[in-house]
PADONU-418730 format. One record per residue (C-alpha): x, y, z; residue in three letters; residue number from 1. Coordinates in Angstrom, 3 decimals. Example, Ala and Ser with C-alpha at 12.3 -4.5 7.8 and 13.67 -1.06 7.14 Angstrom:
// residues 2
+----------+----------+----------+-----+-----+
:       xx :       yy :       zz :  aa :   i :
+----------+----------+----------+-----+-----+
:   12.300 :   -4.500 :    7.800 : Ala :   1 :
:   13.670 :   -1.060 :    7.140 : Ser :   2 :
+----------+----------+----------+-----+-----+
***
This chain:
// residues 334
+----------+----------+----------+-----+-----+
:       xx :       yy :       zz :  aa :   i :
+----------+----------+----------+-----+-----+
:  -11.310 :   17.639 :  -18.624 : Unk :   1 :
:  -10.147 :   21.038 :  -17.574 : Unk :   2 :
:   -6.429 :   21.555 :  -18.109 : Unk :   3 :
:   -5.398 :   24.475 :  -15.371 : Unk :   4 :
:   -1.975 :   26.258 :  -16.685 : Unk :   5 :
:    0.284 :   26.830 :  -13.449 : Unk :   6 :
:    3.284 :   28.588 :  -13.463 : Unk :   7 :
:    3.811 :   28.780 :   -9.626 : Unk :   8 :
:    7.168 :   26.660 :   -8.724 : Unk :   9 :
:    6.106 :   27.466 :   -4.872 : Unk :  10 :
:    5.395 :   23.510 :   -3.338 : Unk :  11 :
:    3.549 :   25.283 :   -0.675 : Unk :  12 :
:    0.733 :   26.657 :   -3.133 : Unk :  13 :
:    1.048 :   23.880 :   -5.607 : Unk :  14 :
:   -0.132 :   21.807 :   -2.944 : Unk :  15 :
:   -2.766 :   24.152 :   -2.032 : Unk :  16 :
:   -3.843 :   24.380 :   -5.730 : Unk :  17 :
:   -4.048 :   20.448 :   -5.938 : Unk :  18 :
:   -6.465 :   20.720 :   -2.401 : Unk :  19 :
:   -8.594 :   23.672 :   -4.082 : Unk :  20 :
:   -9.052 :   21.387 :   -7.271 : Unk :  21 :
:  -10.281 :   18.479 :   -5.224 : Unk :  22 :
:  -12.412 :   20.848 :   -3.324 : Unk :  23 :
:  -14.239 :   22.257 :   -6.764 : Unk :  24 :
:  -14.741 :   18.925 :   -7.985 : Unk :  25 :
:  -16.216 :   18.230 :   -4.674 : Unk :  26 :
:  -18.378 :   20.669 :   -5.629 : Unk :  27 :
:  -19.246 :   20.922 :   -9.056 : Unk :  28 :
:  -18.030 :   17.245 :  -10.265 : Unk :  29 :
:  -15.070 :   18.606 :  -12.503 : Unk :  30 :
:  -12.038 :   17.138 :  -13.604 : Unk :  31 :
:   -8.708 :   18.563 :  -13.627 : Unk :  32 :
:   -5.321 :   17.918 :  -15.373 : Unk :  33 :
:   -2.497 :   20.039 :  -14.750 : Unk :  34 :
:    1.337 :   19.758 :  -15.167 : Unk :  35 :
:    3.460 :   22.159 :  -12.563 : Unk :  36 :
:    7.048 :   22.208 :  -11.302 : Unk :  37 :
:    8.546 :   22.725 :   -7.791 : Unk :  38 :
:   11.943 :   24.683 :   -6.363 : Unk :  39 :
:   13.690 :   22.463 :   -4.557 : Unk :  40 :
:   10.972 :   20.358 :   -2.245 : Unk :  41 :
:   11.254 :   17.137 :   -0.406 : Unk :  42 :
:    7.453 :   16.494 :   -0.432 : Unk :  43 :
:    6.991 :   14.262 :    2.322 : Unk :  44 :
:    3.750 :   11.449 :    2.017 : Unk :  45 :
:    0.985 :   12.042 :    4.200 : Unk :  46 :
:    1.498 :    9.683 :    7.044 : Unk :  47 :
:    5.341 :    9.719 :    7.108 : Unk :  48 :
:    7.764 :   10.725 :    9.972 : Unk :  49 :
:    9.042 :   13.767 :    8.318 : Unk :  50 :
:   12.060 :   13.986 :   10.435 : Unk :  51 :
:   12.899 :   10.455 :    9.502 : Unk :  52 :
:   12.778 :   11.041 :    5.982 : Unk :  53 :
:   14.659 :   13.791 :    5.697 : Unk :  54 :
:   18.794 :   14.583 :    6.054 : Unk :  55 :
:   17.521 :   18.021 :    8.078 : Unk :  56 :
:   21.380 :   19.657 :    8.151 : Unk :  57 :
:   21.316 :   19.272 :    4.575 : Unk :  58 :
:   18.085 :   20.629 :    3.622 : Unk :  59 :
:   18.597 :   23.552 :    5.611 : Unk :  60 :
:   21.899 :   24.476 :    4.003 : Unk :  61 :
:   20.219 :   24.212 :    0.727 : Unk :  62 :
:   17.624 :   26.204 :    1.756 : Unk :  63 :
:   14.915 :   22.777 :    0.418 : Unk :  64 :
:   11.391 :   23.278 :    0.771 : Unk :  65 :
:   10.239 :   20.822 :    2.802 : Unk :  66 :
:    6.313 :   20.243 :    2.464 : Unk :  67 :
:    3.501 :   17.331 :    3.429 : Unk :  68 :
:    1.236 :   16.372 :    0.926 : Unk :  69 :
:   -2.359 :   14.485 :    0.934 : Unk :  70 :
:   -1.517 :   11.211 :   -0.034 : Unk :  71 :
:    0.323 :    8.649 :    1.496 : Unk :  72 :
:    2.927 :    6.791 :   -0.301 : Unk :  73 :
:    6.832 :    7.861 :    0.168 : Unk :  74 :
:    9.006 :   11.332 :    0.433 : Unk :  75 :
:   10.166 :   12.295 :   -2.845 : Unk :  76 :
:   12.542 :   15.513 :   -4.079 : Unk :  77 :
:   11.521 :   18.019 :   -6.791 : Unk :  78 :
:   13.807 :   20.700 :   -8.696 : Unk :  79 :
:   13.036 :   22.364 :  -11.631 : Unk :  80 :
:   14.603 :   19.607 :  -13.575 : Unk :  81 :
:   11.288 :   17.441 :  -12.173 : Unk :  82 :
:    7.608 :   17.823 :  -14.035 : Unk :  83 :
:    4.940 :   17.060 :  -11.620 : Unk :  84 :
:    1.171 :   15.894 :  -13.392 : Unk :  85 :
:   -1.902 :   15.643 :  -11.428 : Unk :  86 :
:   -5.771 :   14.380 :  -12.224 : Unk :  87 :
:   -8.485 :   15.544 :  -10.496 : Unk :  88 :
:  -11.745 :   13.327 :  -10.848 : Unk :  89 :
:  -15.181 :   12.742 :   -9.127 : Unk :  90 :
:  -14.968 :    9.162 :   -7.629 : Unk :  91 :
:  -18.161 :    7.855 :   -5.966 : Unk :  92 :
:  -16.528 :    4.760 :   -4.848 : Unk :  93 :
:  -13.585 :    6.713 :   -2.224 : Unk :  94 :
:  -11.820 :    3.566 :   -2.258 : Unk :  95 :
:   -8.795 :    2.353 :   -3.432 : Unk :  96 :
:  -10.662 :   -0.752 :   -5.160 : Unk :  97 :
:  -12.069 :    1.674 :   -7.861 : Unk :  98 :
:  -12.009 :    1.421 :  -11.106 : Unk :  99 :
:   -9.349 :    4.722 :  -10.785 : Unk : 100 :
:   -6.588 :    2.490 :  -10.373 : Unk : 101 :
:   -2.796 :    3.799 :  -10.725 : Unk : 102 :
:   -2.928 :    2.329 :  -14.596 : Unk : 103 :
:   -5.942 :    4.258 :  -15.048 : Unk : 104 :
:   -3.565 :    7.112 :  -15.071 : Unk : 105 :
:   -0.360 :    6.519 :  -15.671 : Unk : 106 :
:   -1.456 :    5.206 :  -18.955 : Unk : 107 :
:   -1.968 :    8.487 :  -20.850 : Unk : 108 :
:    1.520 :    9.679 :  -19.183 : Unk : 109 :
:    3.072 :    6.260 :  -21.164 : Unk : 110 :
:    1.523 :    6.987 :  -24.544 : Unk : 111 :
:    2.384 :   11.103 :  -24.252 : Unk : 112 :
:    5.763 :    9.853 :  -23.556 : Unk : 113 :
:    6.370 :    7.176 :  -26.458 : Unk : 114 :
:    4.807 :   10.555 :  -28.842 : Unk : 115 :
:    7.942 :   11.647 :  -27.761 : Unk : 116 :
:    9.909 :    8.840 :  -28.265 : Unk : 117 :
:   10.503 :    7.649 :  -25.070 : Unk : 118 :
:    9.272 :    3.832 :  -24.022 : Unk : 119 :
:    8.104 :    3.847 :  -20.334 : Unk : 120 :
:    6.762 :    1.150 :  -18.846 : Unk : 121 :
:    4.712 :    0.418 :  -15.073 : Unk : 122 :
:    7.229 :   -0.725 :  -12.526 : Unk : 123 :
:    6.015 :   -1.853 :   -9.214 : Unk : 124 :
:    2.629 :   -0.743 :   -7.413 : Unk : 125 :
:    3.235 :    3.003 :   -8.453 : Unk : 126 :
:    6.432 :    4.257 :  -10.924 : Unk : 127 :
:    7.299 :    4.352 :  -14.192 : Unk : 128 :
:   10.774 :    3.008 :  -15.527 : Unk : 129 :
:   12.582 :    3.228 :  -18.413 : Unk : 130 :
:   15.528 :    0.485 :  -19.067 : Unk : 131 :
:   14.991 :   -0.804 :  -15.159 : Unk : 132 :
:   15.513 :    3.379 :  -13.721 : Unk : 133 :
:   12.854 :    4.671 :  -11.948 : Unk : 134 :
:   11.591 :    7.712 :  -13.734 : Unk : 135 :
:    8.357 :    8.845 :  -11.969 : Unk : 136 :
:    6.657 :    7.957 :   -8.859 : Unk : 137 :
:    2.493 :    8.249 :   -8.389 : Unk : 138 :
:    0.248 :    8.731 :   -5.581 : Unk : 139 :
:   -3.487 :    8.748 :   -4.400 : Unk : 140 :
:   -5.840 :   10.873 :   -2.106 : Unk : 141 :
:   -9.391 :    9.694 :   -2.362 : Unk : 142 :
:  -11.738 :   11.191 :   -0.231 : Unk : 143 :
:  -15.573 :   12.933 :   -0.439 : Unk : 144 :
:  -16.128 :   11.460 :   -3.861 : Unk : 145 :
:  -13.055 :   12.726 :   -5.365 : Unk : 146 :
:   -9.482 :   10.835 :   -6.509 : Unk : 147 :
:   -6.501 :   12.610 :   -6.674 : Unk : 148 :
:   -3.872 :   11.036 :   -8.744 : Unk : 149 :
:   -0.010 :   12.971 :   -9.199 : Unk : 150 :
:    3.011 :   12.072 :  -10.284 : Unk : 151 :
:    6.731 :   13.006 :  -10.936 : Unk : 152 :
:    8.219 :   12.259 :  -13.877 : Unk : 153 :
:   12.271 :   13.162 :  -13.787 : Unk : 154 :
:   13.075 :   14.639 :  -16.671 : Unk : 155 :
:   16.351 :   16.389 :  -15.802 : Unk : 156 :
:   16.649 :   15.946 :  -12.008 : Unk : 157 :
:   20.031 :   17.065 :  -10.523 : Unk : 158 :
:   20.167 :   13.022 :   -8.741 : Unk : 159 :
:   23.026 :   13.863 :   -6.422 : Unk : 160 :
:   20.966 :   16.372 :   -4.463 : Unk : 161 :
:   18.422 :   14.316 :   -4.545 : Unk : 162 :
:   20.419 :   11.298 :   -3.027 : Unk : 163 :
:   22.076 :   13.497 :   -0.108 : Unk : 164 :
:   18.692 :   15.442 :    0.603 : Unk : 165 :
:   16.606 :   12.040 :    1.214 : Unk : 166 :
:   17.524 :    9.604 :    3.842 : Unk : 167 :
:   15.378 :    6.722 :    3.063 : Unk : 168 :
:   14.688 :    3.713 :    6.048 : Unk : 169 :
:   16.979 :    1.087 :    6.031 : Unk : 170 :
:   14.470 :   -1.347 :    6.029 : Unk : 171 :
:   13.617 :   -0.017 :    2.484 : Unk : 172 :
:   17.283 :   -0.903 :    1.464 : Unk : 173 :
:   17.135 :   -4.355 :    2.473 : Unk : 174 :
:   13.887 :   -5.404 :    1.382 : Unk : 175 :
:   14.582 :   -3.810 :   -2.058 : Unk : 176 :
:   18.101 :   -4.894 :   -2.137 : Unk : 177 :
:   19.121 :   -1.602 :   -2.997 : Unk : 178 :
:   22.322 :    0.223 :   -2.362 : Unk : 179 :
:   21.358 :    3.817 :   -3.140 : Unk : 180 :
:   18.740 :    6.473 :   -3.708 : Unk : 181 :
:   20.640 :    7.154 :   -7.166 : Unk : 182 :
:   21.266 :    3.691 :   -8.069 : Unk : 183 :
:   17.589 :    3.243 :   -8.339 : Unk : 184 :
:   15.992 :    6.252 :  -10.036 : Unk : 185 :
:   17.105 :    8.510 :  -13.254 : Unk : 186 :
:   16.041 :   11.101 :  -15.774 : Unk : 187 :
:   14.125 :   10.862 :  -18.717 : Unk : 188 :
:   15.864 :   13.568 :  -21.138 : Unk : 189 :
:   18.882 :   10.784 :  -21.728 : Unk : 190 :
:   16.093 :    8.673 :  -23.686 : Unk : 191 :
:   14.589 :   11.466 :  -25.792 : Unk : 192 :
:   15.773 :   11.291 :  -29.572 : Unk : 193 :
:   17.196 :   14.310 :  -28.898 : Unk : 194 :
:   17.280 :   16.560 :  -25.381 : Unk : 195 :
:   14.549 :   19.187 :  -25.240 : Unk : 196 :
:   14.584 :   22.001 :  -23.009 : Unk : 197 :
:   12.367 :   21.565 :  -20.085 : Unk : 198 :
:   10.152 :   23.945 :  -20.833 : Unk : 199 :
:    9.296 :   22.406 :  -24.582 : Unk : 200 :
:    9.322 :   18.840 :  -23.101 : Unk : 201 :
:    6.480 :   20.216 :  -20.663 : Unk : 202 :
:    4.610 :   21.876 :  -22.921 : Unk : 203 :
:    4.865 :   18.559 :  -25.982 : Unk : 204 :
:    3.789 :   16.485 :  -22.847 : Unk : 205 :
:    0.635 :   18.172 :  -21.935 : Unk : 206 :
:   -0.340 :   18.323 :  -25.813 : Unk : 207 :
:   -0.268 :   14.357 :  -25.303 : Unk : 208 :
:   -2.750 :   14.023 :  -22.946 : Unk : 209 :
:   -6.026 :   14.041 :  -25.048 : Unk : 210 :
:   -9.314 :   15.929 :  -24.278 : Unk : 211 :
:   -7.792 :   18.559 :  -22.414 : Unk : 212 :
:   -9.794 :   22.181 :  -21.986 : Unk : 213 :
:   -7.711 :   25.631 :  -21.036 : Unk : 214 :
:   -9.009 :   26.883 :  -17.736 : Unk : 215 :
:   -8.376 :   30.063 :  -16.150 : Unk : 216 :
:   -8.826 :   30.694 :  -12.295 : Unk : 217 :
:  -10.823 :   33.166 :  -11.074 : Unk : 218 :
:   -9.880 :   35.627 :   -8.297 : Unk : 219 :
:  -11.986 :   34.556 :   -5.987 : Unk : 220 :
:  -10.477 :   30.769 :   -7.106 : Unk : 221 :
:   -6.616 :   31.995 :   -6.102 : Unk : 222 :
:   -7.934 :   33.754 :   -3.145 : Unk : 223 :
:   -9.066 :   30.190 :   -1.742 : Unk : 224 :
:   -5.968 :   28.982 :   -3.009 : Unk : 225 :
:   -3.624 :   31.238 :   -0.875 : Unk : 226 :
:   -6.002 :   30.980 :    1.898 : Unk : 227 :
:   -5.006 :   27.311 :    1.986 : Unk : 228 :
:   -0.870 :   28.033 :    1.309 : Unk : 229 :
:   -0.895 :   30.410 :    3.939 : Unk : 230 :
:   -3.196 :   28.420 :    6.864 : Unk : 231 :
:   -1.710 :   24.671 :    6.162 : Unk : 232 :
:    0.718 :   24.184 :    3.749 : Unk : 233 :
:    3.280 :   27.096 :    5.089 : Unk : 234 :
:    2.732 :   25.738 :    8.631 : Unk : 235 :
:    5.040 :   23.709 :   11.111 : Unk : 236 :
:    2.110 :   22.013 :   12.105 : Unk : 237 :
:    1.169 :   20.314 :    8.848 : Unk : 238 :
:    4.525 :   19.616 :    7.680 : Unk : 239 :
:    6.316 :   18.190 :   10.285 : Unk : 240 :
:    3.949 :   18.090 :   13.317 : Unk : 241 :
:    4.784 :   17.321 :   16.699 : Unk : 242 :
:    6.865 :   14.002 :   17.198 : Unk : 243 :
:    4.221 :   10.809 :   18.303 : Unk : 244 :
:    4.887 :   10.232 :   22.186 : Unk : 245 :
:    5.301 :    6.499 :   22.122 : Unk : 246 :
:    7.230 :    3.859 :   24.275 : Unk : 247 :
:    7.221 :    1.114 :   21.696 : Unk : 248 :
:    7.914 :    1.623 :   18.146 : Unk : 249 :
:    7.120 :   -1.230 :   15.734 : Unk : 250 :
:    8.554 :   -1.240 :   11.788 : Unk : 251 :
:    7.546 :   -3.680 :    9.118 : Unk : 252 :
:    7.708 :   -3.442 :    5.383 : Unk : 253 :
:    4.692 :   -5.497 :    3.402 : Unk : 254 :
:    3.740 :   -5.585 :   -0.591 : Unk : 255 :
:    1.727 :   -2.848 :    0.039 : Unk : 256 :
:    4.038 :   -0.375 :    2.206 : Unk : 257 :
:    6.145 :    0.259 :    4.826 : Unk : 258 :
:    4.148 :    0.496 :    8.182 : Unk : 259 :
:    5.668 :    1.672 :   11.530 : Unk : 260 :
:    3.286 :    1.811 :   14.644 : Unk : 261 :
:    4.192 :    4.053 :   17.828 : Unk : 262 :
:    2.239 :    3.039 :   20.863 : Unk : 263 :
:    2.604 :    3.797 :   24.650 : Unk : 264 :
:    1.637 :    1.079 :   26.827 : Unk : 265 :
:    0.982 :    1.340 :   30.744 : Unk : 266 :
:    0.929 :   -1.610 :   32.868 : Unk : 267 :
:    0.409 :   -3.837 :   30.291 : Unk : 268 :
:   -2.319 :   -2.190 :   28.207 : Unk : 269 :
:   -2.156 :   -0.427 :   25.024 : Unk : 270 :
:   -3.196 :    3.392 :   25.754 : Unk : 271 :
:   -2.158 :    5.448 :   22.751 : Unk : 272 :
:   -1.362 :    4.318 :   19.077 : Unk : 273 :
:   -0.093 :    6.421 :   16.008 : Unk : 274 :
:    0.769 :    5.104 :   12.549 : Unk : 275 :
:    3.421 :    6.304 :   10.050 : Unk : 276 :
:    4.891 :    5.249 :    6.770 : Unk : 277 :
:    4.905 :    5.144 :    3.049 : Unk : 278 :
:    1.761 :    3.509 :    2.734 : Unk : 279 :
:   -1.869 :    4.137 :    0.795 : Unk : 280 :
:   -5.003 :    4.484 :    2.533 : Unk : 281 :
:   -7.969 :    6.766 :    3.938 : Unk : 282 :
:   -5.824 :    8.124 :    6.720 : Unk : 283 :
:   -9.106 :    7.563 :    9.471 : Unk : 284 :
:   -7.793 :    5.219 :   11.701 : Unk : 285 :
:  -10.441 :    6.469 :   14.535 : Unk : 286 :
:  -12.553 :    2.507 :   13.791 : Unk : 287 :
:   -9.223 :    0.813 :   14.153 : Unk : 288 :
:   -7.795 :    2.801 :   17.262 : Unk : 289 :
:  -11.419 :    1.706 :   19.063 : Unk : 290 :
:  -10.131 :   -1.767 :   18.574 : Unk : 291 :
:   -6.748 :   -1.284 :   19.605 : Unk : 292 :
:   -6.860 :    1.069 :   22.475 : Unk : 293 :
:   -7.600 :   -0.451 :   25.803 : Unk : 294 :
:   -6.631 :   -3.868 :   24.795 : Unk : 295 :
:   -3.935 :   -6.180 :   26.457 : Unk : 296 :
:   -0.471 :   -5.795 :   24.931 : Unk : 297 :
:    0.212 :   -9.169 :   23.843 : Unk : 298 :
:   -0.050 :  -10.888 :   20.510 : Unk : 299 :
:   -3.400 :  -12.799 :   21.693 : Unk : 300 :
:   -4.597 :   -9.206 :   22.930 : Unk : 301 :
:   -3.831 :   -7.894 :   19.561 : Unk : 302 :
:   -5.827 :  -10.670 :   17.879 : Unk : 303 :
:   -8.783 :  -10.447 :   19.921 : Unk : 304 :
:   -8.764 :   -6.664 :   19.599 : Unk : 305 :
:   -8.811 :   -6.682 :   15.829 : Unk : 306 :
:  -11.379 :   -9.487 :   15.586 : Unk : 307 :
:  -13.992 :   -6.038 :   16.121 : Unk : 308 :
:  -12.620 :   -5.075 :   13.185 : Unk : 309 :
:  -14.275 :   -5.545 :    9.233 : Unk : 310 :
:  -11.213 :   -6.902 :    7.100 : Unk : 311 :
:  -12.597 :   -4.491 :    4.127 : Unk : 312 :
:  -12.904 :   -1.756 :    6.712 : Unk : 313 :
:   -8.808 :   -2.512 :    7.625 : Unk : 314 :
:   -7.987 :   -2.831 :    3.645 : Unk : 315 :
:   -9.295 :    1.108 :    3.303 : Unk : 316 :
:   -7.179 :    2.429 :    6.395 : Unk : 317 :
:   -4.252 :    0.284 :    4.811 : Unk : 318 :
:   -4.731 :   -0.491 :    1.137 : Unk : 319 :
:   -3.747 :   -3.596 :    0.327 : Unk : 320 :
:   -3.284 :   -5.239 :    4.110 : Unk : 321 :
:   -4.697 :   -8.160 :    5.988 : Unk : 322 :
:   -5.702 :   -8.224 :    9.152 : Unk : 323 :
:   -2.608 :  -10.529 :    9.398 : Unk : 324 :
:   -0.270 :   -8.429 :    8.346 : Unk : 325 :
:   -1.710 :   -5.453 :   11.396 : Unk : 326 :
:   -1.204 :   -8.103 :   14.113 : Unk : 327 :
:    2.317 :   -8.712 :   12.399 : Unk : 328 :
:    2.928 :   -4.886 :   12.852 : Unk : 329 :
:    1.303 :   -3.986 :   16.301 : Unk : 330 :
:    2.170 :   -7.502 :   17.941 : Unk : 331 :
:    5.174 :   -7.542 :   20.829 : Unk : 332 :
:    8.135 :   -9.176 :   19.659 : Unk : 333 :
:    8.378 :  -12.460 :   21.619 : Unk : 334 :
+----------+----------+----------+-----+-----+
***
């Protein structure tokens, strides 16, 4: 496994990097590690709201990146106090049934941290905690035969920023019985044996993480790299996107996410449908909108709509759901 040595702290070309890496092992069937931090970012998961997620007066005081990333799961904030680690890897499966499952690789994080001294443990579908705080957060992009997996792991976050810059849904709060950002996340560097400048704790990380090759870009490599920074990743139309057009909004949290549909019915009949929220998945829902669109907006509507529909095919748009759970989320409240 290639280890790629990053020094960039721009979230725009991080992001791009982590694209180009997927793209190579497209390609060429590499595999990637690499550990990189971020100026302040609110790096918002790929089918979220960003505008929702975000307290936008705020971030633009602060002057807070604000950037969208592949994978689904929720917004999350980055200083320089924050190490993010990603794995690259060919993945002929593309699903989120694969043997790459989040323990696949949040295990070598766990054992480089207790090297250090520091017992972390798994904590829900995707963090790490340490004494019940939330300490790192993961998400997945699978697609054309390649899994990405990152991470954050707070190591010396400044956690009142990070609780004033995200504005989380309340339905989050209340199905987590939470009553803050801060009171459920914090930093690793209290744990250590002894504190350790960021820049050491970085560097005694990555020599944790066994197998690891030094790999240097090529020019032509950044040049792709900056190509993608530049044309998605630095644009309004990636990172926050035009607001769905909808006339009924529907929010429900499940084990495997938080869901929200948007859809625009006229007389009677579903036209238009968009999907948002913190959840995993492929992000096609083209064989689901077939289903959906055109049908009559009622629960029975819903049901017969979605009967078209393969239950594995729904489980990859939606990791984790039932068909259930969609005609929970897309059915009219009665």
């Amino acid at each position: 496994m290639y280890v790629v040595e990053n020094k960039n702290t721009k979230p725009q070309y991080n992001l791009a990097l982590e694209e180009y890496l997927c793209l190579r092992a497209t390609r060429d069937g590499s595999r990637f590690f690499m550990l990189w931090q971020n100026e302040p970012s609110i790096i918002v998961g790929r089918f979220q709201n960003t505008l929702e997620e975000i307290d936008t007066a705020f971030v633009e005081e602060r002057g807070i990146h604000v950037v969208r990333r592949n994978s689904g799961g929720g917004a999350v904030y980055h200083d320089l106090g924050n190490i993010n680690y990603s794995f690259v890897l060919p993945d002929s499966s593309g699903e989120f049934s694969s043997a790459f499952d989040f323990a696949f690789f949040t295990e070598p994080i766990i054992r480089a941290l207790a090297a250090l001294g520091v017992a972390a443990e798994s904590s829900g579908r995707n963090d790490l905690a340490i004494q019940g705080k939330k300490v790192s957060g993961g998400a997945q992009f699978r697609r054309g035969g390649v899994t990405l997996h990152h991470g954050t792991l707070l190591y010396n976050v400044d956690l009142e920023v990070l609780s004033q810059a995200l504005r989380p849904s309340q339905d989050k709060f209340q199905s987590k019985a939470v009553k803050s950002v801060r009171s459920r996340v914090g930093n690793i560097m209290p744990f250590l044996p002894s504190p350790l400048p960021v820049a050491e704790f970085q560097e005694r990380l990555q020599r944790g993480i066994q197998g690891l090759t030094p790999l240097t870009l090529e020019r032509d490599a950044l040049e792709e790299v900056e190509k993608l920074e530049k044309e998605k990743y630095s644009t309004w139309e990636w990172n926050y996107g035009a607001s769905p057009r909808f006339t009924e909004r529907k929010r429900r949290r499940f084990p495997w996410g938080g869901a929200e549909a948007f859809l625009v019915v006229e007389e009677g009949t579903v036209v238009e449908c968009s999907f948002r929220g913190d959840y995993f998945g492929s992000g096609d829902y083209a064989p689901l909108l077939s289903c959906i669109v055109g049908c009559p907006y009622t629960k029975e509507g819903i049901v017969r709509a979605l009967q078209g529909m393969d239950p594995e095919g729904m489980g990859r748009i939606f990791a984790g759901s039932s068909p259930e759970d969609i005609v929970s989320l897309l059915s009219p409240e009665i």
